[in-house]
C-alpha positions as CSV (number, residue, x, y, z in Angstrom):
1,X,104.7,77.7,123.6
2,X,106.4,74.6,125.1
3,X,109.9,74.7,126.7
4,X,112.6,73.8,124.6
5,X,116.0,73.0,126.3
6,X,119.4,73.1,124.5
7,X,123.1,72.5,126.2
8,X,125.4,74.3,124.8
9,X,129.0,75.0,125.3
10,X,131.4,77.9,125.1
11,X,133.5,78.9,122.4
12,X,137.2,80.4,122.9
13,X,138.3,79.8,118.9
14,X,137.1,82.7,116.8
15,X,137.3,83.4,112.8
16,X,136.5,81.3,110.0
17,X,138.9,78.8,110.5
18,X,137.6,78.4,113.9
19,X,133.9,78.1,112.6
20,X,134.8,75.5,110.1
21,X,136.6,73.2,113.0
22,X,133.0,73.9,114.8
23,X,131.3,72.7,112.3
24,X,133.2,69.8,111.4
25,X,132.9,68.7,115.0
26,X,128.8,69.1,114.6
27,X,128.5,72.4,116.0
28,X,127.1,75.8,114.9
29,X,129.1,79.1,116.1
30,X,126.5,81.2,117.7
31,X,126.5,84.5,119.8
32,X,124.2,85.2,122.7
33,X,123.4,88.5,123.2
34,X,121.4,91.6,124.5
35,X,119.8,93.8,127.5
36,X,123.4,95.4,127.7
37,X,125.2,92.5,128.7
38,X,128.8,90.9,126.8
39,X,128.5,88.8,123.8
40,X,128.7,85.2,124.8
41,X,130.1,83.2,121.9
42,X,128.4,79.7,122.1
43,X,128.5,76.4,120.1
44,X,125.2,74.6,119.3
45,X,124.7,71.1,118.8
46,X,123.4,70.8,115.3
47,X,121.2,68.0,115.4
48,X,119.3,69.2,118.7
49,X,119.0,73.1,117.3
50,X,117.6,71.6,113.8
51,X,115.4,69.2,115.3
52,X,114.1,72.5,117.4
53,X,113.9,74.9,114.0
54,X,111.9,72.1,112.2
55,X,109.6,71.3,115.6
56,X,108.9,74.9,117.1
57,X,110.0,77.2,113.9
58,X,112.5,80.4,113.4
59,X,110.6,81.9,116.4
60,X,111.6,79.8,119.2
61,X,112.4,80.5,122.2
62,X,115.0,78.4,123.8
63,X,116.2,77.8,127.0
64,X,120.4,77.4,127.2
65,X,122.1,75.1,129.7
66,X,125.2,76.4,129.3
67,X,128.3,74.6,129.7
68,X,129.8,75.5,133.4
69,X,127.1,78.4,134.2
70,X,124.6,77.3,137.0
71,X,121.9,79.7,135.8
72,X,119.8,78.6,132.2
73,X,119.0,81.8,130.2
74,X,116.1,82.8,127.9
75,X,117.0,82.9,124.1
76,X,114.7,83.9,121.1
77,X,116.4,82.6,118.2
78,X,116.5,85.9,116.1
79,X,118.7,85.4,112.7
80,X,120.0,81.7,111.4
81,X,122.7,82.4,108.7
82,X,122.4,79.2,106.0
83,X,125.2,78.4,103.5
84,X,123.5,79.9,99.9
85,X,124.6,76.1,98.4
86,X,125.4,73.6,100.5
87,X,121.9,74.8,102.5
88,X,123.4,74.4,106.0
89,X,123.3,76.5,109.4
90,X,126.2,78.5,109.5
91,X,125.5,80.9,111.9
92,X,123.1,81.2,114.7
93,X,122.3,84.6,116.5
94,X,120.2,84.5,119.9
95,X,118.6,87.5,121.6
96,X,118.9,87.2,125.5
97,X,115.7,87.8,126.8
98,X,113.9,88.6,129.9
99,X,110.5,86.4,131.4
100,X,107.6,89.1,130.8
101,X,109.2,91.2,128.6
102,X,107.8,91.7,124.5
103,X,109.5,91.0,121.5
104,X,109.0,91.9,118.0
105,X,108.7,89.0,115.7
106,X,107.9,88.1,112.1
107,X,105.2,85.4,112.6
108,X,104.2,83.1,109.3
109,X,100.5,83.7,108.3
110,X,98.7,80.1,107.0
111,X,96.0,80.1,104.4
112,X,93.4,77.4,105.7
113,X,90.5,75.7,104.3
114,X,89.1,75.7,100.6
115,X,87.4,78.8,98.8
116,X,84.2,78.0,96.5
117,X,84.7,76.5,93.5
118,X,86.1,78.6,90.0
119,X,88.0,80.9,92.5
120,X,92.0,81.3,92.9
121,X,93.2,82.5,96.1
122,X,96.2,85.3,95.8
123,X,98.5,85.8,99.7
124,X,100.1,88.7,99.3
125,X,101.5,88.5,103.0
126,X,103.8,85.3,103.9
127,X,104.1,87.1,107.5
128,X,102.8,89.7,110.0
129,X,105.4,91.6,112.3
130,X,103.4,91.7,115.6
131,X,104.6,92.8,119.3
132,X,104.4,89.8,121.3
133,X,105.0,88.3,124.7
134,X,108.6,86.4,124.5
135,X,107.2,83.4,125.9
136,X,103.6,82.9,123.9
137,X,104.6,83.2,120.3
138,X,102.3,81.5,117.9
139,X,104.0,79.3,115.8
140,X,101.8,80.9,112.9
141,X,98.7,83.0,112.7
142,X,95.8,81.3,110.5
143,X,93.6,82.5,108.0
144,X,90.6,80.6,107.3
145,X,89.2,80.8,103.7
146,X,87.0,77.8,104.0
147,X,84.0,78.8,101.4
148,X,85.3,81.8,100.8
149,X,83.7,83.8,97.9
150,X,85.0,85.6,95.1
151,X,85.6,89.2,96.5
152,X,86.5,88.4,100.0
153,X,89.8,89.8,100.8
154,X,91.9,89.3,104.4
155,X,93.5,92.6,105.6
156,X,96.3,92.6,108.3
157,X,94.2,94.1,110.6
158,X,91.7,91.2,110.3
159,X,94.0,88.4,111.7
160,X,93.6,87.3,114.9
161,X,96.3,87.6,117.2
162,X,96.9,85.9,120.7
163,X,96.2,87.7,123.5
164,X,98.3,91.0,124.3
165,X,99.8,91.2,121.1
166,X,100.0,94.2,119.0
167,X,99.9,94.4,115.4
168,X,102.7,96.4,113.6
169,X,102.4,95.5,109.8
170,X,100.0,98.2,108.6
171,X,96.3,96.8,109.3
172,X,95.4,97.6,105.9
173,X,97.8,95.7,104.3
174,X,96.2,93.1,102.1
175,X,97.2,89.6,103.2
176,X,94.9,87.7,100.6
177,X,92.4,88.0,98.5
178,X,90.4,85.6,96.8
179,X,89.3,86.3,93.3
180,X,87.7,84.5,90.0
181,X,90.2,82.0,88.4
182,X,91.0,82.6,84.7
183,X,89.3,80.5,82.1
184,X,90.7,79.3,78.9
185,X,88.8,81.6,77.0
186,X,89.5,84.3,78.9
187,X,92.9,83.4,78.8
188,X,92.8,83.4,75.1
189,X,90.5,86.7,74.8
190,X,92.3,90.0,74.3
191,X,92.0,92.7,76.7
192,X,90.2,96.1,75.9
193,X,93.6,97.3,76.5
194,X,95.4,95.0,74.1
195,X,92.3,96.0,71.3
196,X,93.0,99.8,72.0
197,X,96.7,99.0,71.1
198,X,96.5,96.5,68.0
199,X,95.3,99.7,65.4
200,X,98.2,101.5,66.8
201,X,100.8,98.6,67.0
202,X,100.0,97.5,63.2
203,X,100.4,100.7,62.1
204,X,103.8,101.2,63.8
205,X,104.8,98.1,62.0
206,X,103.9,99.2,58.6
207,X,106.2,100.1,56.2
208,X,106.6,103.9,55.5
209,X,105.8,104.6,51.9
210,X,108.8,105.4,49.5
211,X,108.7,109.4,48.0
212,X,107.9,109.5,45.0
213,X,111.0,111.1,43.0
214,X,110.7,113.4,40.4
């Protein structure tokens, strides 16, 4: 994974009044924390962090200038907090971490290449959790499905991983699975199911015959 630097500056304003202020000025509030140390509350440069997110992903690790503190530390970017309708950053949470040491991370799994013809591809799995070296996370694991046939089916525990990374999503979870793809006809055609349940279903729907008085 390549560097990434980001400055960044402390913050001494807390509260949502204070966040709003940082955001106007085009800043993100975020806290720096972990290995036992204090919470450092920090302010992100917008731009510069989304330009990182888009470039490197939700795993990256980033490495903080921070504003009056000769030493850079080690951050993995660990939870982004996005406005639910005006889709921006409003909240950035970094781990502090430590060169050598693993971290547990939710890494995207990418379908690649085309399966043979008259079959649809099903992903069940969008991501893997895997124990990983803070410093070589893959940007995404990749499947390859290129002339896949119908039947062929990806388990966890197939995906290759880097080197000294552990997988912790059960290995026999089913990631994808290629199968036939439906034709009109068998679109159209009932099911043995649905034919079992027609006699019963019609029958439920007729009416009840009226007693006959006397």
């Amino acid at each position: 994974m390549d560097e990434v630097r980001l400055s960044v500056e402390h913050r001494s304003e807390f509260g949502k009044g204070a966040a709003r202020r940082t955001r106007r000025a085009g800043k993100i509030p975020a806290v720096l924390y972990g290995h036992g140390s204090d919470p450092k509350h920090l302010s992100l440069p917008t731009v510069e962090f989304a330009r990182v997110i888009r470039d490197h992903g939700r795993n990256s690790v980033i490495t903080l200038n921070i504003e009056g503190e000769r030493k850079s530390q080690l951050a993995l970017t660990k939870t982004i907090t996005v406005h639910p309708l005006k889709n921006y950053i409003e909240h950035v949470d970094l781990l502090l971490l430590k060169r050598g040491e693993k971290v547990t991370v939710d890494i995207p799994v990418v379908l690649t290449g085309e399966a043979v013809s008259g079959t649809l591809v099903n992903q069940d799995y969008d991501t893997l959790s895997v124990e990983v070296d803070a410093l070589h996370i893959p940007e995404q694991l990749e499947v390859s499905l290129d002339g896949a046939e119908i039947g062929t089916q990806v388990h966890a525990g197939d995906v290759e991983l880097p080197d000294g990374a552990t997988l912790l999503t059960d290995p026999e979870a089913l990631v994808a699975a290629v199968n036939e793809a439906p034709t009109a006809e068998s679109l159209e055609e009932p099911t043995e199911e649905e034919e079992a349940a027609a006699p019963a279903e019609a029958a439920a729907e007729e009416p009840a015959a009226e007693e006959s008085s006397e």
